[in-house]
Each structure stands twice: as C-alpha cells, then as structure tokens.
N, C-alpha and C positions, 0 to 999 in steps of 0.2 A: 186102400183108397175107398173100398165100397163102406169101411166102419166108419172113414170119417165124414163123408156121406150122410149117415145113418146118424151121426150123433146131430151134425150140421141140422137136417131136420128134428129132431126131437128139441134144440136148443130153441128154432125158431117156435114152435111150438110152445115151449115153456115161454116163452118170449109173450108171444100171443095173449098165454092166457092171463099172462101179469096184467099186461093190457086192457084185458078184458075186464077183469075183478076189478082193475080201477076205476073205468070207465062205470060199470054198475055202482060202485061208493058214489062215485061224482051223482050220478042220478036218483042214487037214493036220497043221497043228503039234500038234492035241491028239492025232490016232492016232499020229505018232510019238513022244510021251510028250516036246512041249516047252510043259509046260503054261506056261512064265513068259511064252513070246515067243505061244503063241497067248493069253495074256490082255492083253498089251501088244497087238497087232492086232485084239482083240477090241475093246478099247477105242475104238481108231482108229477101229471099221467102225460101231459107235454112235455115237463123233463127227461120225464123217462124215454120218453116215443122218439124224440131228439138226441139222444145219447144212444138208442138201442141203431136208428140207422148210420149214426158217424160209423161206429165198430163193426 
C-alpha cells in the first residue's frame, strides 16, 4: 500500500512538471511575439490539464 502511495506521488509530480514546462513554452513564445505557436501549446497545456484531472 505504502509503494503505491509513493508511486501515486512521484506520478503527480511528473504530472506537474509536464505542466510546468508547458506552461513556460506558452510564455516564452508569447514574449518572443510567436503568438500562433504559443496558442497551439496553449491549447495543448489545457488539454493536457483537462485529461490529467478526468484520470
């Protein structure tokens, strides 16, 4: 019980940082003025964020 536990947090974890790394593309690409490609990643990081709480 307590390993799956342990894995349950490490998964939210990787979880998180996918999150995260996305979240930082989306911002890069809008201060470099690539608004097309950070609203195509923006989408992604909503998709993703929307599928990671269904599961």
């Amino acid at each position: 019980m307590i390993e799956n536990v342990s894995k349950d947090s490490e998964i939210v974890k990787y979880e998180e940082s996918i999150a995260e790394i996305l979240d930082r593309a989306v911002n890069l690409f809008r201060r470099t003025n690539l608004t097309e490609l950070a609203d195509k990643w923006d989408r992604i990081l909503k998709t993703y964020n929307s599928k990671r709480r269904i599961q």
